[in-house]
N, C-alpha and C positions, 0 to 999 in steps of 0.2 A: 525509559519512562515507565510507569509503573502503570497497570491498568487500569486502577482504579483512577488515574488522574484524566485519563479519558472521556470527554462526552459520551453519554450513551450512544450517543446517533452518531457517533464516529467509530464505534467500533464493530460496526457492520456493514455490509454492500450489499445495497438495496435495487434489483435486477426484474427489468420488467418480461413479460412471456417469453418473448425472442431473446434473452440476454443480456441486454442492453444495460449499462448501469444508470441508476438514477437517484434523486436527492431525498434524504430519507423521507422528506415530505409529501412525497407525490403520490398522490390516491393509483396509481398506475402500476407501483409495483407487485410483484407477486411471490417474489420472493427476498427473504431476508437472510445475508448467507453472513454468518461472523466471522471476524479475523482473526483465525487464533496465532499467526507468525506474521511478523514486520522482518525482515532481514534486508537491511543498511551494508553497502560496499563504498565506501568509499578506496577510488582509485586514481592515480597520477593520469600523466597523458600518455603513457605506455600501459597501461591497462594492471601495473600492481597495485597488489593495495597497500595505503597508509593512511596515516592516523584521520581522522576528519580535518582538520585544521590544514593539511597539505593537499588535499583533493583537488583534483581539476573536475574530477565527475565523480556524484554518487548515485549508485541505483541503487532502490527501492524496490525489494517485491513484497506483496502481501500476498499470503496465502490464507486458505481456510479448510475444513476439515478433509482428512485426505491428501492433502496437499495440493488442494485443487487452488491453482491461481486466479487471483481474484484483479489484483491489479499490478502494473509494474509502470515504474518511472524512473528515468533520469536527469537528473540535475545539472548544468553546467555551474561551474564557479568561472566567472573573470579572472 
């Protein structure tokens, strides 16, 4: 996906005093940290990777400058 097709308000993690993340909305945050890497794994159930279409699991990290992770996720598929 190309960045520009991005919401503004999605392409940042919005983190209050302690760390914590929050929605870009919330008068609370204090800091605004952008996302400049999404890196997508998709993986079978032995942990290689293949295509997205054959995944049993795909994780998600987001990073932002530095390589400071921001968020990470994994997905199951049925």
């Amino acid at each position: 996906m190309n960045a520009d097709e991005v919401p503004m308000r999605r392409r940042f993690v919005y983190l209050d005093r302690t760390g914590k993340e929050l929605e870009a909305t919330d008068t609370n945050a204090t800091e605004r940290v952008p996302i400049v890497e999404v890196r997508m794994t998709p993986t079978d159930g032995d942990g290689h990777v293949v295509p997205r279409a054959q995944a049993r699991l795909i994780r998600i990290k987001e990073s932002g400058p530095d390589n400071r992770v921001l968020r990470s996720t994994t997905l199951r598929k049925n």
